[in-house]
C-alpha angles and dihedrals in degrees: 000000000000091000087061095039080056110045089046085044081055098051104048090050085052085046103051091041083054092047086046096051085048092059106050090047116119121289126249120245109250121221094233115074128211090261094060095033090060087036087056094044099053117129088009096137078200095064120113081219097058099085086064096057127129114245121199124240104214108111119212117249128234090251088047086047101051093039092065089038086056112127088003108149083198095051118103090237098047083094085066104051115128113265122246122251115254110253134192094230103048087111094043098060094040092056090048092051091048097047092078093053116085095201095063123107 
């Protein structure tokens, strides 16, 4: 029985200096170089070079703010939108953009 402990204890140590060797051999040279790698990873929040962009100072105004806000259910604002006139074919339309899904009731 000690004969075999040994011989497998043996092995594995051959093994896992081959694998070690292996491992600290030189490294291949990769067809991407740094250059396309950080332009590939630009914008990516998950970069490990994100912390070291740059971020631009310019601060958006009111009138910028509310003009990409604008008929966002989700902006402040949306609550105080004009109401829409009432109109006599409001059914109607929506009937006709409901006929074609199947889902509808």
């Amino acid at each position: 029985m000690l004969p075999k402990l040994s011989f497998s204890l043996t092995a594995a140590l051959a093994l896992s200096v081959a694998a070690g060797r292996a491992a600290h051999a030189a490294p291949m040279e990769s067809s991407s170089s740094n250059a396309q790698i950080e332009a590939a990873e630009t914008g990516n929040p998950h970069s490990v070079d994100n912390p070291n962009r740059t971020i631009s100072s310019h601060s958006p105004t009111n009138d910028e703010i509310n003009a990409a806000e604008t008929g966002n259910p989700q902006s402040l604002d949306y609550s105080h939108r004009p109401a829409l006139p009432p109109d006599d074919n409001t059914n109607a339309e929506w009937q006709s953009s409901e006929s074609a899904n199947r889902d509808s009731i």
